[in-house]
N, C-alpha and C positions, 0 to 999 in steps of 0.2 A: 504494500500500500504506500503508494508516494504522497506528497501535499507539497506547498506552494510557502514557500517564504515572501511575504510579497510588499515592498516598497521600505524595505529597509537600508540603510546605509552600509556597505558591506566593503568587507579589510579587502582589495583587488590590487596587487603587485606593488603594496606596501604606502595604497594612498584608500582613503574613504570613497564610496560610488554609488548613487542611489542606485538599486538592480533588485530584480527576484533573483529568486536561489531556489531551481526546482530539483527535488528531493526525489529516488526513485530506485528499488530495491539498492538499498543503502548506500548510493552513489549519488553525487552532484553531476545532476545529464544536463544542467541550464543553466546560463547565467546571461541576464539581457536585465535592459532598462523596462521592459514591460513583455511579461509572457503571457501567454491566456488562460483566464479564469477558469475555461467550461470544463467541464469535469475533471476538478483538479478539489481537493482538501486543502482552501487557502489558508492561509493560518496572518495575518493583516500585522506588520512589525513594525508601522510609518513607526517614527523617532526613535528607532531601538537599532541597533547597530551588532552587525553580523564579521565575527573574526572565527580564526581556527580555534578547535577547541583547547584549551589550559592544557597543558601537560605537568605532573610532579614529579619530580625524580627521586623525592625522599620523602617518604613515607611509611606508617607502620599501623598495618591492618591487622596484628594481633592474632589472628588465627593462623595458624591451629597453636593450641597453649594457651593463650590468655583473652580469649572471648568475655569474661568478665568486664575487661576493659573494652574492646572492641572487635569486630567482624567482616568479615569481606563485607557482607551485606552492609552495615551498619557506615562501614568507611567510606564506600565503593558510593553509597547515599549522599554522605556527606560531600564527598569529589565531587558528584555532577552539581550537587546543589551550589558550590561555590567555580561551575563553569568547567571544571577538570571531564575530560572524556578519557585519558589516558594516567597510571598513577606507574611509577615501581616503586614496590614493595621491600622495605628492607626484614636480613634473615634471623631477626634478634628473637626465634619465635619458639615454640618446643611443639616437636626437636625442629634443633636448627638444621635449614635445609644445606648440608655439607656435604650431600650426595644424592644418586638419584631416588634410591630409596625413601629420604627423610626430607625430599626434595616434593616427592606424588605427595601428600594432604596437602602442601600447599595447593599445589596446581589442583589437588579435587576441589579444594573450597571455591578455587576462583574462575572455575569452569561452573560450578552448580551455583553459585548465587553473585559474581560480581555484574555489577551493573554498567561498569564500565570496561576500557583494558587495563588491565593490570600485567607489569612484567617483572616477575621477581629477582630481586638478586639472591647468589648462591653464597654461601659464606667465603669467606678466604681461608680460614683455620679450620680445620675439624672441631666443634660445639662451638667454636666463636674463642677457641682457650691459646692460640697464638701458638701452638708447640709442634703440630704438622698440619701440612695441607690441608683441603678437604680436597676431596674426589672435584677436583675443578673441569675436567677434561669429560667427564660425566654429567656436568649439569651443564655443559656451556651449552647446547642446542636448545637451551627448557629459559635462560636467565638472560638479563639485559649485563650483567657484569659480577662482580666479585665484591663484596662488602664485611666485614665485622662492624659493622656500624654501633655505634655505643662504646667501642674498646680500641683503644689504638693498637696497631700491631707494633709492640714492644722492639722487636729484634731486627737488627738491621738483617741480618741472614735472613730471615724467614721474609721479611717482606720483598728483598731480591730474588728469593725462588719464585713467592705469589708472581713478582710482576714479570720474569721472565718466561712464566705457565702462563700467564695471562697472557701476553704477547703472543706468544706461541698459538691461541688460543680465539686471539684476534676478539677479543673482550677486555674492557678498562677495569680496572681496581679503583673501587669510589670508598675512598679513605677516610675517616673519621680518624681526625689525627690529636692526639694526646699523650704526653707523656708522661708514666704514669710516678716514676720517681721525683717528676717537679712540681706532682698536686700537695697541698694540704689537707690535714687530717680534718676532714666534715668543711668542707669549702662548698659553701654553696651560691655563691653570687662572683662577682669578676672583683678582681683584688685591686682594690683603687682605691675614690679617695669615699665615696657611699660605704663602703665596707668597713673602713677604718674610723670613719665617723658613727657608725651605727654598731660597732663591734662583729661584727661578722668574718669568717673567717674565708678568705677569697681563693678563689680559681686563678691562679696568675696567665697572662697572655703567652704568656714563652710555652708553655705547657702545652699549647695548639703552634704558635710558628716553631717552632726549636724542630718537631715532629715535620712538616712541612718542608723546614726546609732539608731534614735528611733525605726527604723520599724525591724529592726535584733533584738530589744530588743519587739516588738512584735511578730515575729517570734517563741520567744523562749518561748512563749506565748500560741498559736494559733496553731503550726506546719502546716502553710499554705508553699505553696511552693510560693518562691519571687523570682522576677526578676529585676533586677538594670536596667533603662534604662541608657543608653549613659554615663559614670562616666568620670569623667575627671580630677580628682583630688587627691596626692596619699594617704593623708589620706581614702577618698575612697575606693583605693585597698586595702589598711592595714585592713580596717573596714570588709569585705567580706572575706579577707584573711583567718582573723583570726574565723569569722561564721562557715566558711567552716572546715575550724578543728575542732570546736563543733561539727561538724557533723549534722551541721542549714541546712536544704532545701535552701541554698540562692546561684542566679545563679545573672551573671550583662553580661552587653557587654560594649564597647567602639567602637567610631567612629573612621574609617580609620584616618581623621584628626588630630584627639589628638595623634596618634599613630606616626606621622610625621611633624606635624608643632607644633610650642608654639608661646608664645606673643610678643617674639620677631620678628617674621615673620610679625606682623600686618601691614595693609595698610588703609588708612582711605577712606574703601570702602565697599559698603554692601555686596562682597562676601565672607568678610571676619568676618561679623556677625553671629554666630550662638548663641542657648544657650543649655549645658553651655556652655560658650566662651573657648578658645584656652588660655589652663594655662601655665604656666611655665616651662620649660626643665627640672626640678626634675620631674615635674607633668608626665609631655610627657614619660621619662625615668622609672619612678614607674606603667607606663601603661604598657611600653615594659614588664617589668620584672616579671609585672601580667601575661602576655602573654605566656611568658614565662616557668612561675613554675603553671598554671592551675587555678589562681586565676580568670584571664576574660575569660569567657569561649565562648563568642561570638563578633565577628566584624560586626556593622550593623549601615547602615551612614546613618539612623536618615534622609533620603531625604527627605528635606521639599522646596517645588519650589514655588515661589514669582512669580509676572508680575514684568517685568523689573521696572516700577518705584516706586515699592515697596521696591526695592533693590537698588535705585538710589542716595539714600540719604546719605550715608557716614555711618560710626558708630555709630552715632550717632541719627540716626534718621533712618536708614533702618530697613523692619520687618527681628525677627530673622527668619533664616534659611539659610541652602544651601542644593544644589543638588549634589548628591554621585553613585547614581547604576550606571551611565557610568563611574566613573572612579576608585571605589576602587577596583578591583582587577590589572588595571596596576599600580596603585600608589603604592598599597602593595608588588605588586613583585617586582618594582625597585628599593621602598625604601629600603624595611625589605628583602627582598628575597635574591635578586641579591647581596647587599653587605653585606650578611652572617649574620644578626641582629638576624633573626629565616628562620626555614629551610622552604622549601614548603608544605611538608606536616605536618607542624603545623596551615598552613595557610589555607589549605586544611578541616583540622578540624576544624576551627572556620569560615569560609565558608560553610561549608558544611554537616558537621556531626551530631558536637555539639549542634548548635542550635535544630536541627531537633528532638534531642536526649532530648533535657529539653521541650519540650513546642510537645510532642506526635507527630510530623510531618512526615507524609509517605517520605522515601527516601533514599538520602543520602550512597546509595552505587554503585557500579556498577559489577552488579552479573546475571546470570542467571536467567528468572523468575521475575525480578525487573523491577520496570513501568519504562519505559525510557525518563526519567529527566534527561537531561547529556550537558557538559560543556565541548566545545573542543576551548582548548588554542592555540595560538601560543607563545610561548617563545621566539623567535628571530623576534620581529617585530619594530622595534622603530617607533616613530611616536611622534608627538605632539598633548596634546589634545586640540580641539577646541569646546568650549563651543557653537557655533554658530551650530554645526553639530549636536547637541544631538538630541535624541529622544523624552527626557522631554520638556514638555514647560519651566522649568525651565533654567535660563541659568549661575545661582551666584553661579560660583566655588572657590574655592583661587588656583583652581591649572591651570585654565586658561593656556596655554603656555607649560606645563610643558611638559620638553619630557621623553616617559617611552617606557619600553625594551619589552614588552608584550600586547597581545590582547586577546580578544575574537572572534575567528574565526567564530564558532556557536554554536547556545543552543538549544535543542532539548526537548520538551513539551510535556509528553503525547505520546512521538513515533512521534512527528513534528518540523519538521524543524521554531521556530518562527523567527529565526534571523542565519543570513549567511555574512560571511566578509571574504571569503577565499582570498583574494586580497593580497600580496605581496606589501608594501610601504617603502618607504627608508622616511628620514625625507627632 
């Protein structure tokens, strides 16, 4: 059953076009400034504006293992509701998928109820515990790449076999980089000048670049292609920056988060726990201006959802994480968008493109012929978000309350409708 996008403003080779967008066993067969109506399922978009659909590259849908927290189904919800048609999944999960064996529940869960695509990552260690391999050469046909995400991989050896199996393998290693002899005992917020004013015991920055910059200097090594998970800190940027003009394979992203709040924002409450934690307004600022000049090449909010009394405990004692696919693309429009910081369609490409573009992902345009994965915004919608309405079972945001100028109307899956808001609200 096909239908009719009809009179919307639509992303067309990286500029806005008023056009229909006709829809038709799960492909885009049409794209014209006026197509006909007669027996077509028009669905009427005049002021809403049609791009490709969100892609995440960090994510964590909890099943199989900790469905308490969260669910393909429940995540997979949340994704399309905040625009996402395409997520990967990190393999922090029980068991973790470290081969193909322990590898099938995932992919059963995400065959029987994801609502969008979902493409997992396979662990880099065997259980995530940094001491052998996992069966990498085994899951590489099933995974978008290689992760321990949560854990840094400790040993400079071990990370040089992952990335020369990887290479071999023709799959990235997406690193969650920390090192674990320069954390502090119970550090839960970034080690500055909030922490020390408030007594908290901090996360130092060297702990994520120190990590970084070893695996750039095995990069240069190995010629494996890397991927920085979530960077938050701007030696970080500098350290990637300057990769990237050697002309190193090295890609990274940051979370919507870092890109609009710092440590000064903090509240001593678990949804304001993540790791790495919320750094400094030089940090937050040398993030923007990675964003910027092509240094971050992707935006992806690291959704990790807790059960509320896992989040209950203040900063101090809540597990890390927050919940991000319902709300970064209005966060990102009101913050960075609407008041000129970066334009849309830079946001656009780290939504939507880029990623899809580093890590092989089908998509990412909107053209004739192209499977219809598609993201219709509304721009003029203010509203407040409320964490009680999400789709995730997760519910620890820091942006709680916040009011934003922008929605997701609907996101369209494969040529289906998975998620629909065409509703009109004032705040």
């Amino acid at each position: 059953m096909g239908f009719l996008l009809a009179g919307g403003s639509v992303f067309l080779n990286g500029t806005f076009k008023t056009a229909d967008v006709a829809v038709e066993d799960g492909r885009i067969v049409s794209i014209s400034p006026f197509l006909p109506r007669e027996n077509q399922s028009v669905i009427k978009i005049d002021h809403l504006f049609v791009v490709p659909g969100f892609v995440d590259v960090h994510v964590h849908l909890r099943e199989p293992g900790f469905s308490y927290k969260e669910t393909i189904a429940s995540g997979t919800a949340a994704a399309a509701a905040g625009g996402y048609t395409a997520v990967c999944s990190m393999p922090n999960l029980k068991p973790v998928p470290d081969g193909p064996e322990t590898l099938q529940p995932e992919l059963d869960a995400i065959a029987r109820a994801a609502k969008i695509h979902v493409y997992p990552y396979g662990a880099i260690t065997a259980g995530e515990q940094g001491q052998f391999l996992s069966d990498m050469a085994g899951m590489a046909p099933s995974v978008a790449g290689f992760s321990d995400d949560g854990r840094g991989v400790q040993s400079d050896d071990m990370m040089r076999a992952a990335m020369k199996a990887a290479r071999a393998l023709g799959k990235p290693i997406v690193a969650h980089c920390e090192v674990n002899e320069l954390l502090s005992p119970g550090g839960c917020v970034h080690d500055g000048t909030w922490a020390k004013a408030h007594g908290f015991p901090g996360i130092s920055s060297e702990s994520e670049w120190r990590q970084i910059e070893r695996d750039i200097g095995l990069v240069r090594e190995t010629g494996c292609q890397y991927h920085v998970c979530h960077i938050s800190t701007k030696e970080s940027v500098d350290l990637i920056r300057r990769a990237k003009a050697d002309g190193l394979p090295v890609t990274c992203e940051t979370g919507p988060h870092y890109l609009v709040l710092c440590d000064q924002d903090l509240q001593d409450e678990g949804r304001f726990k993540m790791n790495p934690p919320l750094r400094s307004a030089a940090d937050r600022d040398a993030l923007i201006e990675g964003l910027l000049d092509g240094t971050v090449d992707c935006i992806a909010t690291d959704h990790a959802p807790h059960c509320a009394e896992e989040k209950s405990r203040g900063l101090r004692q809540s597990a890390f994480g927050i919940v991000g696919l319902e709300t970064a693309f209005p966060i990102l429009y009101t913050q960075l968008v609407e008041t000129g910081v970066i334009p849309l369609e830079l946001l656009l490409d780290r939504l939507c493109t880029r990623p899809r573009r580093i890590f092989g992902l089908p998509g990412g345009t909107v053209s004739e012929g192209a499977f219809a994965d598609l993201t219709v915004l509304d721009l003029n919608r203010p509203h407040a978000i409320v964490s009680s309405a999400f789709k995730s079972m997760g519910r620890a945001t820091p942006f709680d309350g916040w009011v934003v100028a922008a929605a997701v109307a609907a996101t369209i899956c494969n040529g289906k409708l998975v998620y629909t808001d065409f509703r009109r609200e004032d705040v």
